[in-house]
Every structure is written in structure tokens, then in C-alpha cells.
MARDOTOR-653231 format. One record per residue (C-alpha): z, x, y; residue in three letters; chain; residue number from 1. Coordinates in nm, 3 decimals. Layout:
<recs>
+---------+---------+---------+------+------+-----+
|      zz |      xx |      yy | code | unit | pos |
+---------+---------+---------+------+------+-----+
|       Z |       X |       Y |  ALA |    A | NUM |
...
+---------+---------+---------+------+------+-----+
</recs>
This chain:
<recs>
+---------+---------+---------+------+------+-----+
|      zz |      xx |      yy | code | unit | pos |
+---------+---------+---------+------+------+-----+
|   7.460 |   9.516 |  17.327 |  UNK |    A |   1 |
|   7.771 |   9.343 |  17.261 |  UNK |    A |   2 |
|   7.797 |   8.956 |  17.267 |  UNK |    A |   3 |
|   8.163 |   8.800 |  17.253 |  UNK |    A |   4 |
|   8.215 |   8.457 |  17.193 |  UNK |    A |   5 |
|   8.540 |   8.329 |  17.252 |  UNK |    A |   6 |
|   8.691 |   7.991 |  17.131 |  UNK |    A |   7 |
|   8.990 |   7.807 |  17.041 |  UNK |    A |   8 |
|   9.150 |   7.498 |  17.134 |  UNK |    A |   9 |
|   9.253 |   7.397 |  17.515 |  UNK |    A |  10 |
|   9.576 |   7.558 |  17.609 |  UNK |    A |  11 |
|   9.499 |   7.831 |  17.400 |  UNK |    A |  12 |
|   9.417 |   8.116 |  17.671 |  UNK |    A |  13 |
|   9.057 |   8.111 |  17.662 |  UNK |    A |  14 |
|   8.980 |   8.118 |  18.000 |  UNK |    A |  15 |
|   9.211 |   8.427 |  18.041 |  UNK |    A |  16 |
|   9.061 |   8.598 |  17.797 |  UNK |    A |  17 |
|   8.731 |   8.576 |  17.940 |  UNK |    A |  18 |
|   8.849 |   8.686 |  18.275 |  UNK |    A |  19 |
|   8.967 |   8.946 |  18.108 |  UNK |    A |  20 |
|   8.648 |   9.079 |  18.000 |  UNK |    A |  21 |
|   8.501 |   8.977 |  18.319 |  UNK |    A |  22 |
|   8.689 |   9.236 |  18.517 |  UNK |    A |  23 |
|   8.613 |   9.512 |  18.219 |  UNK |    A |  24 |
|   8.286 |   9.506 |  18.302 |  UNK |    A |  25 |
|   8.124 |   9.219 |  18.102 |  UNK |    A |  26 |
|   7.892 |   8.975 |  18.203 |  UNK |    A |  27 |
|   8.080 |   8.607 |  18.154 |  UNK |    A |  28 |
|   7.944 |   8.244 |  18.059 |  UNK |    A |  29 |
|   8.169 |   7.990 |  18.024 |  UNK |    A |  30 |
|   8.126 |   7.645 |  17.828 |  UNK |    A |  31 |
|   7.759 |   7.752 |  17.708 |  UNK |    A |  32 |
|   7.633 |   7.477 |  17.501 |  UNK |    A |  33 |
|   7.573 |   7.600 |  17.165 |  UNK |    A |  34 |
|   7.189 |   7.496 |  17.157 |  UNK |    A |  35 |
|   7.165 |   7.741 |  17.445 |  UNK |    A |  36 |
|   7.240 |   8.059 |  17.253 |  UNK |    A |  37 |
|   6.953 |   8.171 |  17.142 |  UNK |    A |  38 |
|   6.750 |   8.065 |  17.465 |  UNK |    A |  39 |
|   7.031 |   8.313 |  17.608 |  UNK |    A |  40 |
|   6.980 |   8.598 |  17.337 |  UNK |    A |  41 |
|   6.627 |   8.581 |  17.405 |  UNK |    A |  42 |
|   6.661 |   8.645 |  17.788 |  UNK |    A |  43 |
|   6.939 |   8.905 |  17.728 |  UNK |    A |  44 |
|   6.662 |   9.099 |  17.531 |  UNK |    A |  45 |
|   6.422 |   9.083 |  17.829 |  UNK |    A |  46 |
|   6.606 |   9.153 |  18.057 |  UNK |    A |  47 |
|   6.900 |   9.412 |  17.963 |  UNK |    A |  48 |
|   7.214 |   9.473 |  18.174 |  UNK |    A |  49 |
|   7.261 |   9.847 |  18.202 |  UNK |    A |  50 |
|   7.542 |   9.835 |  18.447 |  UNK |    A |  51 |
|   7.737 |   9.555 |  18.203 |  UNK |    A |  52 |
|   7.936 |   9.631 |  17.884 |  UNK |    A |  53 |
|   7.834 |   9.367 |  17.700 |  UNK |    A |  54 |
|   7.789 |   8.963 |  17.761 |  UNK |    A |  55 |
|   8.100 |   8.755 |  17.721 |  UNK |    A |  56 |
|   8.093 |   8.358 |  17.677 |  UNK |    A |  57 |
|   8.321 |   8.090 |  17.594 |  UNK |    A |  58 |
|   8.215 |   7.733 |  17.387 |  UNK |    A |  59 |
|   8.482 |   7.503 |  17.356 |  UNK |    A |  60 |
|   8.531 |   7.113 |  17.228 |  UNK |    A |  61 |
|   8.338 |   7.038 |  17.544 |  UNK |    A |  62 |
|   8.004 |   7.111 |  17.383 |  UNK |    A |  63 |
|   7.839 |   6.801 |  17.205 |  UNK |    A |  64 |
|   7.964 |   6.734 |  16.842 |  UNK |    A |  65 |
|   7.640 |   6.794 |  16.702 |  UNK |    A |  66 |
|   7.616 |   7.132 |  16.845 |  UNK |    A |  67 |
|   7.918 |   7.244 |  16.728 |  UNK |    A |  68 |
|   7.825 |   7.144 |  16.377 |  UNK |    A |  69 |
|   7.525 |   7.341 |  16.447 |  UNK |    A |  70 |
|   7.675 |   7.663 |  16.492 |  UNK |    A |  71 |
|   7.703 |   7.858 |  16.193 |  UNK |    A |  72 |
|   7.310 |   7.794 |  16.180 |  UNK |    A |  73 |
|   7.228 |   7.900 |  16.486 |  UNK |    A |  74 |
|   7.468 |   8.171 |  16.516 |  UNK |    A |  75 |
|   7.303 |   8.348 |  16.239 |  UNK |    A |  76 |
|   7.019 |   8.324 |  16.427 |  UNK |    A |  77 |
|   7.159 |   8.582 |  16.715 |  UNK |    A |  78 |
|   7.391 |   8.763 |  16.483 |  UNK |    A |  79 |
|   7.160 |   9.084 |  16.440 |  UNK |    A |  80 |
|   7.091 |   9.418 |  16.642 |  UNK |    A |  81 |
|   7.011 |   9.427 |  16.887 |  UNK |    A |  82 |
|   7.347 |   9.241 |  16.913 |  UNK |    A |  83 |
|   7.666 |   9.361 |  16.788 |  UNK |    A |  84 |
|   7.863 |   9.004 |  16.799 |  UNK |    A |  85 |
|   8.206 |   8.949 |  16.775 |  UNK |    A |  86 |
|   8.376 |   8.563 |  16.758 |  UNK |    A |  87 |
|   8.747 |   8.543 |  16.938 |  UNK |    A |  88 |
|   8.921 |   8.275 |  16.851 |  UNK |    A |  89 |
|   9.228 |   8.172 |  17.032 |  UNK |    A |  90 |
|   9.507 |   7.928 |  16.913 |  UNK |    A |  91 |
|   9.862 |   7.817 |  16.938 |  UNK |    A |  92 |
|  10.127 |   7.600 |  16.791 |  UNK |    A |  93 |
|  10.050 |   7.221 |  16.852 |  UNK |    A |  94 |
|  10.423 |   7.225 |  17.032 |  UNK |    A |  95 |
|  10.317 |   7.503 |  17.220 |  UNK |    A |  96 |
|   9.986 |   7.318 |  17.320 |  UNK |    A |  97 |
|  10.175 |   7.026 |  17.413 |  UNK |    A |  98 |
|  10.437 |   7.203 |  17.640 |  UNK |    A |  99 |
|  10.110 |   7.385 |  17.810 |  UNK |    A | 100 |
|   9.967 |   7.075 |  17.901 |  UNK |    A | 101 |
|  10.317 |   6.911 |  18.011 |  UNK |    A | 102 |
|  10.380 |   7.190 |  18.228 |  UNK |    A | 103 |
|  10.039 |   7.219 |  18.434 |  UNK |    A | 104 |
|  10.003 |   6.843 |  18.414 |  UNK |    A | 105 |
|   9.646 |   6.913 |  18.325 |  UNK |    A | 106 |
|   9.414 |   6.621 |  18.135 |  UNK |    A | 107 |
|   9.291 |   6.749 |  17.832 |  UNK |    A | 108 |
|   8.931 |   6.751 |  17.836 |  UNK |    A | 109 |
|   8.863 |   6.502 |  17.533 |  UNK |    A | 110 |
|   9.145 |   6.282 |  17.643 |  UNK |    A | 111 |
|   9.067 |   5.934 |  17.603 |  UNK |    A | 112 |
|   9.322 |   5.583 |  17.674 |  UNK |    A | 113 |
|   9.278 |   5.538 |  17.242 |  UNK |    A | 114 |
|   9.404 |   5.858 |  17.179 |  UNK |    A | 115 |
|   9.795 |   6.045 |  17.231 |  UNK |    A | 116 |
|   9.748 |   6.411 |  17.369 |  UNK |    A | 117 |
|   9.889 |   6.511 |  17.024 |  UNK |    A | 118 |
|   9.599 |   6.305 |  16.868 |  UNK |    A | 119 |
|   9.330 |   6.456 |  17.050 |  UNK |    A | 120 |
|   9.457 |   6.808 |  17.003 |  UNK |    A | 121 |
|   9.427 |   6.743 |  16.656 |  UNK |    A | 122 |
|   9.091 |   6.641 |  16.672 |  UNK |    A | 123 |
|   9.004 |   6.949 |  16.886 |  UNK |    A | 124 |
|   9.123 |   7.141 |  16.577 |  UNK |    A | 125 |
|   8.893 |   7.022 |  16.378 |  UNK |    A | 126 |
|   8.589 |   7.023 |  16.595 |  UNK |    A | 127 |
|   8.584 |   7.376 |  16.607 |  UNK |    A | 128 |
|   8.673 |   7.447 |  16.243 |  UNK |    A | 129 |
|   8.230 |   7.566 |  16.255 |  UNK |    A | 130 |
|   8.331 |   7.830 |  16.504 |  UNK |    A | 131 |
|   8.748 |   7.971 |  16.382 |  UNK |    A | 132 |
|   8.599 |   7.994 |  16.011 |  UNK |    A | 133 |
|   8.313 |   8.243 |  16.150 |  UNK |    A | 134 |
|   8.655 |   8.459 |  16.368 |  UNK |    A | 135 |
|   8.606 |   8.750 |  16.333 |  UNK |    A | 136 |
|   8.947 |   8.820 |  16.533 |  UNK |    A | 137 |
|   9.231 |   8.521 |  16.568 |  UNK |    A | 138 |
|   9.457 |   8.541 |  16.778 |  UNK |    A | 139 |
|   9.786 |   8.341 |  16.781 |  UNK |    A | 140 |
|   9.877 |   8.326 |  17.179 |  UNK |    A | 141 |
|  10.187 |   8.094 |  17.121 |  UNK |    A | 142 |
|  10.408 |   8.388 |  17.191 |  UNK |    A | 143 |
|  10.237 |   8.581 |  17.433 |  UNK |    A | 144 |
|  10.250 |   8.567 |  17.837 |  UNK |    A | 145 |
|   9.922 |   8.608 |  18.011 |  UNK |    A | 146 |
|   9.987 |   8.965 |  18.055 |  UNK |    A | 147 |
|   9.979 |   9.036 |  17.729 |  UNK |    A | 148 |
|   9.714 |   8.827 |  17.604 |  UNK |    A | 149 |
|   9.520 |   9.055 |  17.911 |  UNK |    A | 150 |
|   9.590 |   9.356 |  17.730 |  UNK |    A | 151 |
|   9.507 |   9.263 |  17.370 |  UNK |    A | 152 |
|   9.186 |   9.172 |  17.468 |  UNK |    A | 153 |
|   9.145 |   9.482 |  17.659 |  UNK |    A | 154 |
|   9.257 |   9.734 |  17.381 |  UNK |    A | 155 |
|   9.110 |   9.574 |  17.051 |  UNK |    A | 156 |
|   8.778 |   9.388 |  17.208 |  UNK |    A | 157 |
|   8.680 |   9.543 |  17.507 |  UNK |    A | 158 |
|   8.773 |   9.909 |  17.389 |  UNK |    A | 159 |
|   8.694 |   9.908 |  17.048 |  UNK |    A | 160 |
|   8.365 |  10.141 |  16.977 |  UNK |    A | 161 |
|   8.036 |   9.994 |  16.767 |  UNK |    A | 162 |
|   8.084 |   9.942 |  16.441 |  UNK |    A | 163 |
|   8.414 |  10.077 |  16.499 |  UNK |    A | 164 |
|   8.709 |   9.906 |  16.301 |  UNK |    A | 165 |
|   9.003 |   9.778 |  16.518 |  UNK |    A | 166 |
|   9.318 |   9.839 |  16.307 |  UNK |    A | 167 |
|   9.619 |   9.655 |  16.410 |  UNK |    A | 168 |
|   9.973 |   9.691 |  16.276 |  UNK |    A | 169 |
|  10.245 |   9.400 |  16.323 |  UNK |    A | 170 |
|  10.625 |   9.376 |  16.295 |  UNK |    A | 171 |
|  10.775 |   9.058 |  16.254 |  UNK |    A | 172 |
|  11.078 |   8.854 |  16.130 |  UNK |    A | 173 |
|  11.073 |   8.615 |  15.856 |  UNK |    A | 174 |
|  11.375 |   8.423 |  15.964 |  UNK |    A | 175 |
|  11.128 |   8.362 |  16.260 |  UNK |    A | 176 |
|  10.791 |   8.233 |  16.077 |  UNK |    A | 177 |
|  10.534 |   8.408 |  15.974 |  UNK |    A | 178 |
|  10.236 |   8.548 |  16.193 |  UNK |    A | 179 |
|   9.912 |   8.302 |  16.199 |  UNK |    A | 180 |
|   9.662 |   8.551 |  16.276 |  UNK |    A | 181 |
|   9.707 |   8.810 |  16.018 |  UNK |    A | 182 |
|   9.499 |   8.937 |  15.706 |  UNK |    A | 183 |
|   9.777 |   9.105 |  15.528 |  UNK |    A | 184 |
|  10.127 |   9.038 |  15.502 |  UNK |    A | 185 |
|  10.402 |   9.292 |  15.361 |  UNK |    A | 186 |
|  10.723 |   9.174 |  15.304 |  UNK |    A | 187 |
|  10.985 |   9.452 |  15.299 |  UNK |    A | 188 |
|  11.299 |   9.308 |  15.275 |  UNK |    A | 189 |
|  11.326 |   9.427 |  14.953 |  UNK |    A | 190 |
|  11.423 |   9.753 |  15.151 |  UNK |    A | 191 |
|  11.762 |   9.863 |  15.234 |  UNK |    A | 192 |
|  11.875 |   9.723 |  15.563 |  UNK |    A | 193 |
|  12.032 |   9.947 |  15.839 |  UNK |    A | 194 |
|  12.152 |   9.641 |  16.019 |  UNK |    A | 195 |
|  12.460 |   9.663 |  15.757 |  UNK |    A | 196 |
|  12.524 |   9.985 |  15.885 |  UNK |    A | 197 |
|  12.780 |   9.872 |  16.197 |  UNK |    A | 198 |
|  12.700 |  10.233 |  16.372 |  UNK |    A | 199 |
|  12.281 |  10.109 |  16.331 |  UNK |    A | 200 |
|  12.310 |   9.768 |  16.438 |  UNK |    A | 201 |
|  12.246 |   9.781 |  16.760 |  UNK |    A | 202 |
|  11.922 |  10.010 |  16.728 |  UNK |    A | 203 |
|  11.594 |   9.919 |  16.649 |  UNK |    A | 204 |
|  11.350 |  10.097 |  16.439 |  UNK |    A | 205 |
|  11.227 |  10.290 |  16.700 |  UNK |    A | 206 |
|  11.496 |  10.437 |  16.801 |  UNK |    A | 207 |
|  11.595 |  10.794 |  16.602 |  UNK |    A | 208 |
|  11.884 |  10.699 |  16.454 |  UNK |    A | 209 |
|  11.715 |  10.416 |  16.270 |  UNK |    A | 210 |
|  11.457 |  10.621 |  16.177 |  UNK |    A | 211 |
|  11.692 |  10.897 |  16.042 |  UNK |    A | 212 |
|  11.863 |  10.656 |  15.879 |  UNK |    A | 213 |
|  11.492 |  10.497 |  15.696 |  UNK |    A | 214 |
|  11.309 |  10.857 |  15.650 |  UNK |    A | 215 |
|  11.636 |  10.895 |  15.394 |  UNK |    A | 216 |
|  11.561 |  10.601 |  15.147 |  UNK |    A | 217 |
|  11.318 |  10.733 |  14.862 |  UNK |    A | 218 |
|  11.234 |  10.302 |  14.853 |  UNK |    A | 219 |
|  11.132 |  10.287 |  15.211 |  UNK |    A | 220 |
|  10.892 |  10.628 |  15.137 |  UNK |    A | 221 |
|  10.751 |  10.484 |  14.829 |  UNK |    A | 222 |
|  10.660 |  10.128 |  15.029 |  UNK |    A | 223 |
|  10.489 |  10.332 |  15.301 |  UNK |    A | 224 |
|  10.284 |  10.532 |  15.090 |  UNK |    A | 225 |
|  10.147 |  10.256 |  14.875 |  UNK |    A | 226 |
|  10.095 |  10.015 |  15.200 |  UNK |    A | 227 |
|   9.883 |  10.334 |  15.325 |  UNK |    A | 228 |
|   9.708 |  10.381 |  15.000 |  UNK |    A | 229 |
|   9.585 |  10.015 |  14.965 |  UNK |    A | 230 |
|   9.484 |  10.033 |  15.296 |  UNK |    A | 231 |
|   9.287 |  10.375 |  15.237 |  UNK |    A | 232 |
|   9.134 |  10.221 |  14.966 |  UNK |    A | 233 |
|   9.013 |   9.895 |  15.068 |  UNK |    A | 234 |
|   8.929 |   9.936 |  15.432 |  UNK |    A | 235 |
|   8.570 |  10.091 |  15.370 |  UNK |    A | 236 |
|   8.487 |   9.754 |  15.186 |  UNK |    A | 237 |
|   8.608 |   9.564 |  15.490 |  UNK |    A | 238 |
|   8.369 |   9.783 |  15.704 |  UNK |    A | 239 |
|   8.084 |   9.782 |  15.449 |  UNK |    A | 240 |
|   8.118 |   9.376 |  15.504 |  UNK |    A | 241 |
|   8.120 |   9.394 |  15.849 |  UNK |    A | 242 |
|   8.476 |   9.336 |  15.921 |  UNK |    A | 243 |
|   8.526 |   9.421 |  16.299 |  UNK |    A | 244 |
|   8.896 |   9.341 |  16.301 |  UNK |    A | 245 |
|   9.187 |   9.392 |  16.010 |  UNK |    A | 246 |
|   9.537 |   9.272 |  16.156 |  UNK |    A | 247 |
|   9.836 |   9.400 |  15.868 |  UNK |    A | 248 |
|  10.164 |   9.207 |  15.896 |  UNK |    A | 249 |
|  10.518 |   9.423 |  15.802 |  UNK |    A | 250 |
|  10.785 |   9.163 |  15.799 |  UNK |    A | 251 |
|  11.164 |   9.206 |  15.702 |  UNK |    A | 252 |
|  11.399 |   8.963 |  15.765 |  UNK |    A | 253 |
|  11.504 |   9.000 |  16.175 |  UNK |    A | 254 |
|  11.198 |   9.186 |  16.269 |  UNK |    A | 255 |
|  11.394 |   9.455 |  16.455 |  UNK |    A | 256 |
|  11.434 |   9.769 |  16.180 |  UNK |    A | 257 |
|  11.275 |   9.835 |  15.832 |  UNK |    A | 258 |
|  10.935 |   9.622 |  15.963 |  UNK |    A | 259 |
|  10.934 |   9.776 |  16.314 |  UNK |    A | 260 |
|  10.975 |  10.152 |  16.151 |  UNK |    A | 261 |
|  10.739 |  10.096 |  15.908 |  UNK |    A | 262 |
|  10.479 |   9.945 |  16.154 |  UNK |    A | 263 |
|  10.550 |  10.225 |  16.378 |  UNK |    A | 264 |
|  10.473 |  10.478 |  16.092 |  UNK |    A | 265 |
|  10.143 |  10.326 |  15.933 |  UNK |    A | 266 |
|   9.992 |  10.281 |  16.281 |  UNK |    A | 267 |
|  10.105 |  10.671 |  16.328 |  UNK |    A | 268 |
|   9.986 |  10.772 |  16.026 |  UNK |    A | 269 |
|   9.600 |  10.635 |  16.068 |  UNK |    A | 270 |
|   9.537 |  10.715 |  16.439 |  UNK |    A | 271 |
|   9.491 |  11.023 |  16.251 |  UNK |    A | 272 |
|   9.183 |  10.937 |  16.158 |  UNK |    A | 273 |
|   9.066 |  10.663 |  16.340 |  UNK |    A | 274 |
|   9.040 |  10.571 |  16.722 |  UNK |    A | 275 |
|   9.101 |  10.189 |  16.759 |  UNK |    A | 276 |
|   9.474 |  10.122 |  16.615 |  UNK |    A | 277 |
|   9.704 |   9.969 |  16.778 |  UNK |    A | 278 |
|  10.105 |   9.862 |  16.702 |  UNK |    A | 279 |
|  10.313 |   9.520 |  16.833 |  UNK |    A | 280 |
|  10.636 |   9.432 |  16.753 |  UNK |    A | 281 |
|  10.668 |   9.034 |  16.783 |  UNK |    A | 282 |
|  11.067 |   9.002 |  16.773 |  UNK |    A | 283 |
|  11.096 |   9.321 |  17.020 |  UNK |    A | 284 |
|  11.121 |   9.245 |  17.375 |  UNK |    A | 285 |
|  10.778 |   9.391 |  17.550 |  UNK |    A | 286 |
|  10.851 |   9.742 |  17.714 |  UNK |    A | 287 |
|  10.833 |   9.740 |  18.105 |  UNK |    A | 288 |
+---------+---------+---------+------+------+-----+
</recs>
């Protein structure tokens, strides 16, 4: 059976995640106290779900102190078949946090008359360091509209097979920061750039003429097949650890060419062979 628990700091898109699973078929919990797991685990056990795809819940900084300290312990204690467990945790840029709160006029929940909202978002950081150092997936939703939060959690948690490795495959600029919520970053603006190409400018590395242009460059095939061959190499250690998730970063300096080609190609090149990999392009504007 699969168990979810999803966390991360107010603002952050938790409870959008979980309705998200909600309407995928999962059976949803929100703000369990952490004490209560096992209790839950036990029942779960008992009494199976047939008709439900798994059991989704949410803890957040609401919980008592104590029992957030307490979960690494008592995770471990559910964390075995017949469970196949996954941890989601959800975060954003204090600014971004900030401006979330501003804009629903919301009270954060450990708000107090000592303590600034930037203070107390802090805090909620670390309160929950017990729970985003267990992640098994992290997801940085400072850039992403509901919509799009709805669908990563639909096509790497909800759809991703047992024991099945979800392979994702980002593009990104550095001129823009780099992702949060990635395991491997490749920086390839060592490459050559068609954006000095006037005719190429106005392309993106989608588009054929870009990709023309890149399949041409003996460096640009030599960086994709050792990306591919490190990742051939070291992903059945991930899996033999237990590693659900693997999220590879492909940066060049705009985020619109070399890194969105080269993205484009890896993820290409290994649903080949394997069912759950997906591609995003964080500078591109999302199709539709």
C-alpha cells in the first residue's frame, strides 16, 4: 500500500498537493499528529482499502514540537512493507512565502504578537528540518501556479509504479538561480551557444533549428553521452538504496537552448528504458 506524507512550510502548497491525490484516488488525512502514525498504520493493516490507491496525509508545524522531534523514530517504525512510503516535501522562497501570506491575508498558524511573519517562517523552517531531511522528493513551488504543482504531483507521485524510480530532467538558467530541489546539477555553458547565432536567437531548444544547429557540435555530443553514462552507472545504486525520486538539473546560462536541448534529449533517451521520466523547462513559458 502506498503511504504519502506530505510536508513543508505554510504557503508552500501543501494543501494542494493533497487534494491532488485526493481526487487520484487516495485516501487523505490532513494535520495527523505524528504520535498518531503508527496507531494509523496499524488500522490501515486491518482494515485495507481496495478501492483506494494508497493513503495520503499531511503533518505540518501545527503538530506539537515534541512530536515533530519524534519523527524520524517513529517513522521508521511504519517505513516497511506492507507500506511503500514516500515523504513530499514542499517549500518556497521566504519572499515568496511572505507575498503568499500578504496576498490571502491569511494568519500564519504559529503567529504570535513576539514574533514578525518573517520570524516565524523561519522558525517553521526549522521545526520541520526532522521531516525535509527524511524527503524523499522536494519540491521547490516558488515558481509554479497551482496547476502545475497539480500535475507534478500527479505524474511523479501518484503515477509512479512500486519500487519504480521517478526520473526527472530540468532545464534552467543560471543568470536566474539555481534550482532548490535538485540532486544533480550540470552546468553546460561551457557549450557553444546558438543564441550568438542572430538567425537562432529567437528559437528555443526545442525547436528544429536549434536542434540542427546542437546535434552539429561534437562538444554538445560528448556532454550528452557522459551525462547519460553517469547516470547509467549510478542510478542502480540510487535504487538499491531506496531512492524513489532522482531530479537532474541541465543549466546554461538563459535556460532557453543548450540546457533545454539537452534536457529534452536525456529525458528522450531513458524513456527508452524506463516508464516514470518526465522533462520541465523552468525559464520556458508552460505550453497551453
Amino acid at each position: 500500500m502506498r503511504l504519502v506524507i506530505i510536508s513543508g512550510r505554510s504557503g508552500s502548497g501543501k494543501s494542494t498537493a493533497l487534494q491532488a491525490l485526493e481526487d487520484l484516488g487516495f485516501y487523505c488525512i490532513d494535520n495527523l499528529p505524528v504520535t498518531l502514525l503508527p496507531t494509523l498504520a496499524e488500522q490501515l493493516q486491518q482494515a485495507p482499502m481496495h478501492d483506494k490507491q494508497g493513503v495520503a496525509i499531511s503533518i505540518d508545524a501545527r503538530n506539537i514540537a515534541i512530536g515533530l522531534n519524534l519523527f524520524p523514530d517513529i517513522y521508521r517504525r511504519v517505513d516497511h512493507p506492507p507500506f511503500e512510503c514516500d515523504i513530499l516535501y514542499l517549500d518556497a522562497t521566504p519572499a515568496t512565502l511572505l507575498k503568499r501570506f500578504s496576498a490571502t491575508r491569511r494568519r500564519h498558524p504559529l503567529s504570535n504578537d513576539g514574533k514578525s511573519l518573517k520570524q516565524v517562517i523561519e522558525l517553521e523552517r526549522t521545526l520541520l528540518e526532522p521531516i525535509s531531511d527524511l524527503a524523499d522528493l522536494t519540491i521547490d513551488t516558488t515558481a509554479l501556479s497551482l496547476y502545475e504543482l497539480r500535475d507534478i504531483i500527479k505524474r511523479r507521485v501518484a503515477q509512479r509504479a512500486s519500487q519504480e524510480l521517478s526520473l526527472q530532467f530540468q532545464s534552467f538558467g543560471f543568470k536566474h538561480g539555481v534550482p532548490l530541489d535538485c540532486d544533480f546539477v550540470y552546468d553546460v555553458r561551457c557549450l557553444p551557444n546558438p543564441y550568438w547565432e542572430p538567425s537562432l536567437r529567437q528559437y528555443t531548444g526545442r525547436d528544429q533549428p536549434v536542434i540542427d544547429y546542437l546535434q552539429g557540435q561534437p562538444e554538445v555530443e560528448a556532454m550528452f553521452a557522459d551525462i547519460a553514462a553517469f547516470l547509467h552507472k549510478w542510478m542502480p545504486f540510487f535504487e538499491q538504496n531506496n531512492r524513489s525520486y532522482l531530479t537532474v538539473a541541465v543549466g546554461c546560462t538563459g535556460g532557453q537552448h543548450r540546457s533545454v536541448y539537452l534536457a529534452e534529449r536525456l529525458a528522450g533517451h531513458f524513456q527508452g528504458s524506463m516508464d516514470n521520466v518526465l522533462v520541465s523547462h523552468r525559464e520556458l513559458p508552460t505550453p497551453g
